[in-house]
C-alpha positions as CSV (number, residue, x, y, z in Angstrom):
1,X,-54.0,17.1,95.4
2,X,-56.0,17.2,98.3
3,X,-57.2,21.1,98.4
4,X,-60.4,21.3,100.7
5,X,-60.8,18.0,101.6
6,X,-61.7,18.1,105.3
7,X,-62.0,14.5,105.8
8,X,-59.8,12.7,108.0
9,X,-59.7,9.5,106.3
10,X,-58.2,7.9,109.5
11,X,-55.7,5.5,107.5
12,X,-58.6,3.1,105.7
13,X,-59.8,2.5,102.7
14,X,-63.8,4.5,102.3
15,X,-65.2,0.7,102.6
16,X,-63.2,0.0,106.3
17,X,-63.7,3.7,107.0
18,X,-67.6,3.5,106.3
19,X,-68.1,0.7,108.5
20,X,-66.2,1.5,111.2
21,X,-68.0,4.8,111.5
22,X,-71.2,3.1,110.7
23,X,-70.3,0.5,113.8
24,X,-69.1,3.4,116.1
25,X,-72.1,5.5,115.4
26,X,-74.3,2.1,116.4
27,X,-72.6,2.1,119.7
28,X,-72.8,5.5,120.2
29,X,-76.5,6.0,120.0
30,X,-77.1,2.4,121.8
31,X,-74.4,2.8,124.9
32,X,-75.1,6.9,124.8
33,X,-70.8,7.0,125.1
34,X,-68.1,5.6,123.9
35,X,-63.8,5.7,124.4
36,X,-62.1,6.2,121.1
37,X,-58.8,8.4,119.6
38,X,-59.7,12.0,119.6
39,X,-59.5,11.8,115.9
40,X,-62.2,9.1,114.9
41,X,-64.4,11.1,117.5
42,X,-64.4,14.5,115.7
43,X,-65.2,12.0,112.5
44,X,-67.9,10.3,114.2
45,X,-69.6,13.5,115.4
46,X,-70.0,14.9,111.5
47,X,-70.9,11.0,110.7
48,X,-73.7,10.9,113.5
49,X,-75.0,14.5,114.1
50,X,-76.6,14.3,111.2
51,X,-78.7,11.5,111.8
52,X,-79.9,12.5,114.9
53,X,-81.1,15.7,113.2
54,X,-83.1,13.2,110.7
55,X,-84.0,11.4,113.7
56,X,-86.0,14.4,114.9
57,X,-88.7,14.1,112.3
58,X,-90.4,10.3,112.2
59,X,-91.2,9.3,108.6
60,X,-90.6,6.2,106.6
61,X,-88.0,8.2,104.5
62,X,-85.9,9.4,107.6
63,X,-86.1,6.1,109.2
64,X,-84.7,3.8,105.9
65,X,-82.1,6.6,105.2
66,X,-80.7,6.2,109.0
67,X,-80.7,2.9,108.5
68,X,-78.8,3.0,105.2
69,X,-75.7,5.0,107.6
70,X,-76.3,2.8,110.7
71,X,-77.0,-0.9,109.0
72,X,-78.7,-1.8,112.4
73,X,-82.2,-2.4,113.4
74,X,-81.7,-1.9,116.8
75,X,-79.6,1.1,117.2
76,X,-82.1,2.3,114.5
77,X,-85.1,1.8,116.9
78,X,-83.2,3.8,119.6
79,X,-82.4,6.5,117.7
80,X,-86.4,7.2,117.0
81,X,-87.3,6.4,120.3
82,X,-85.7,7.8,123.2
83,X,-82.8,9.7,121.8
84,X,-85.0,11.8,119.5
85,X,-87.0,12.5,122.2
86,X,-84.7,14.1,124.4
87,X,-82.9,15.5,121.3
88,X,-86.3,17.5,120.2
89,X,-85.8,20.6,121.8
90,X,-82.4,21.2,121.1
91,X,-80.8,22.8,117.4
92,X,-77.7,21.1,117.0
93,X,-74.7,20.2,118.9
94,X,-76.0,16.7,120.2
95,X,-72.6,15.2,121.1
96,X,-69.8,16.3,123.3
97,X,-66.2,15.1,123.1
98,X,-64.0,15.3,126.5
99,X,-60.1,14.4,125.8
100,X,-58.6,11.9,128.5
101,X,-55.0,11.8,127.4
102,X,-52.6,9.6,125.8
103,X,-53.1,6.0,125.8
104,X,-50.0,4.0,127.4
105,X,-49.4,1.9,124.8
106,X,-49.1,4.1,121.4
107,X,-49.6,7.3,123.0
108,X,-52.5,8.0,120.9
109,X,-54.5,11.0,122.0
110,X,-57.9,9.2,123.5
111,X,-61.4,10.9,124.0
112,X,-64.9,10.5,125.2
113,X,-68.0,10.8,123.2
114,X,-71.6,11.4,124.6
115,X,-74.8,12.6,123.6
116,X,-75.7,15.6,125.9
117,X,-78.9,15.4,126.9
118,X,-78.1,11.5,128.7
119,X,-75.3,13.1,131.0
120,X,-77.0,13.2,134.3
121,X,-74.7,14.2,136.3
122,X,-74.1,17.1,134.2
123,X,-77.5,17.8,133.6
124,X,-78.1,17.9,137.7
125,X,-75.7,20.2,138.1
126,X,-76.4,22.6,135.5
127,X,-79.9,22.3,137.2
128,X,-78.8,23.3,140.8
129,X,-76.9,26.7,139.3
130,X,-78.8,29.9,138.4
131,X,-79.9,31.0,135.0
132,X,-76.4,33.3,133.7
133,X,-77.8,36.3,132.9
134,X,-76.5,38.5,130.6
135,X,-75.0,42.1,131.7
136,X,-73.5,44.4,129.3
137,X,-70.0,45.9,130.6
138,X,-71.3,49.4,129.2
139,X,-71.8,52.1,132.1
140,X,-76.0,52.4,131.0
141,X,-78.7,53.0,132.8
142,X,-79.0,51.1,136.2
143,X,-81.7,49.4,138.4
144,X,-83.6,52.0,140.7
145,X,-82.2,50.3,143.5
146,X,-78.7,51.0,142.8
147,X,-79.1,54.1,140.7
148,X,-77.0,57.0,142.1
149,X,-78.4,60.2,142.3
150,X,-77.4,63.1,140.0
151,X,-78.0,65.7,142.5
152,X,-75.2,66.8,144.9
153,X,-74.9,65.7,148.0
154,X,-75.1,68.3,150.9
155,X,-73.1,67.8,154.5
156,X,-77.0,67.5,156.6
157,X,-78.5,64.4,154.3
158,X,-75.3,62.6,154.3
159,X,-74.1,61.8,158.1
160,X,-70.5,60.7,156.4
161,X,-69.7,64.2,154.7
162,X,-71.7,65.7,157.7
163,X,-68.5,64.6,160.3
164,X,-65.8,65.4,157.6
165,X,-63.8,68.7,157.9
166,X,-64.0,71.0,155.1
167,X,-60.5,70.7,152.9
168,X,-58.9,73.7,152.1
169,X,-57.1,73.8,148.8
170,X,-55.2,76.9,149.1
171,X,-53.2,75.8,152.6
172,X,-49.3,76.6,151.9
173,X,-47.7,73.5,151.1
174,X,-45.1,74.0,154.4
175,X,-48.1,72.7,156.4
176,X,-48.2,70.3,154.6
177,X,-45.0,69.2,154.8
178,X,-45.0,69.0,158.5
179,X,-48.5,67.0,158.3
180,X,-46.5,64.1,157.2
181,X,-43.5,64.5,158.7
182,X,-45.2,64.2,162.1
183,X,-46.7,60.9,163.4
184,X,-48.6,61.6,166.0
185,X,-52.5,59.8,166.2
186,X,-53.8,63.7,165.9
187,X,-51.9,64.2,162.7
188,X,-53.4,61.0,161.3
189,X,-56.3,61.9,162.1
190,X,-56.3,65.6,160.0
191,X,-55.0,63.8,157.3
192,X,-58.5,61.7,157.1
């Protein structure tokens, strides 16, 4: 039985499936994207996120234990030259998969792959937009600018209330009535 066992084992024996992630995760890091299925992409991201957190720290031991996963010189060299220096700063969630649809000929669901920090279009625009800040949907307290005074306000500071007619809430409801029953502009203009 298979109970918790997360891996997809994408239809391979664990020798195929080793290499191929091994050679995906080479291209990956080398090409900074790649086109696959959307299901050996959500295998290659817990195959290579981990290496590019080892990639973070430069020593002998993180270096031959990449290379042990990637069983490439090159694509080693990359990974702990420019990719973990753009990676440094950030605490996980190197890669990004984007799903493109079904592929015409075996309607296999396809996807794109990147590393985040080499997307510079994205990174340009996130650049151009203000910082979100964060605003709590509570009614507390609010900027002096905008606060709203507690005090009352009286008919002579306010020129708005100053113009209005006093309301009178004991009028017989017969007036009322004939308020709304009667369109002409002066009525309208009581109602106000």
């Amino acid at each position: 039985m298979r109970h918790g066992k997360k891996d997809n084992h994408l239809g391979r024996t664990a020798s195929h499936r080793k290499a191929m992630l091994s050679n995906m995760a080479s291209s990956l890091i080398i090409h900074k994207r790649i086109e696959t299925t959307l299901a050996k992409a959500k295998e290659l991201r817990k195959y290579v996120e981990p290496l590019l957190t080892r990639a973070k720290e430069d020593s002998t031991h993180n270096r031959r234990v990449v290379f042990s996963y990637l069983n490439d010189k090159e694509s080693t060299k990359e990974l702990f030259g420019v990719v973990s220096d753009k990676i440094a700063s950030r605490p996980g969630g190197y890669t990004r998969i984007i799903k493109l649809g079904n592929r015409l000929g075996d309607a296999a669901e396809t996807a794109l792959i990147e590393l985040v920090d080499f997307n510079d279009a994205l990174l340009l625009a996130n650049a151009d937009k203000p910082a979100k800040t964060r605003r709590s949907r509570r009614g507390g307290a609010k900027k002096e600018g905008t606060e709203a005074s507690a005090a009352p306000v009286k008919k002579e500071d306010h020129p708005v209330v100053a113009e209005a007619e006093p309301v009178a809430d004991e009028a017989p409801a017969a007036n009322d009535e004939a308020a709304e029953n009667n369109d002409s502009p002066e009525s309208t203009t009581e109602k106000e």
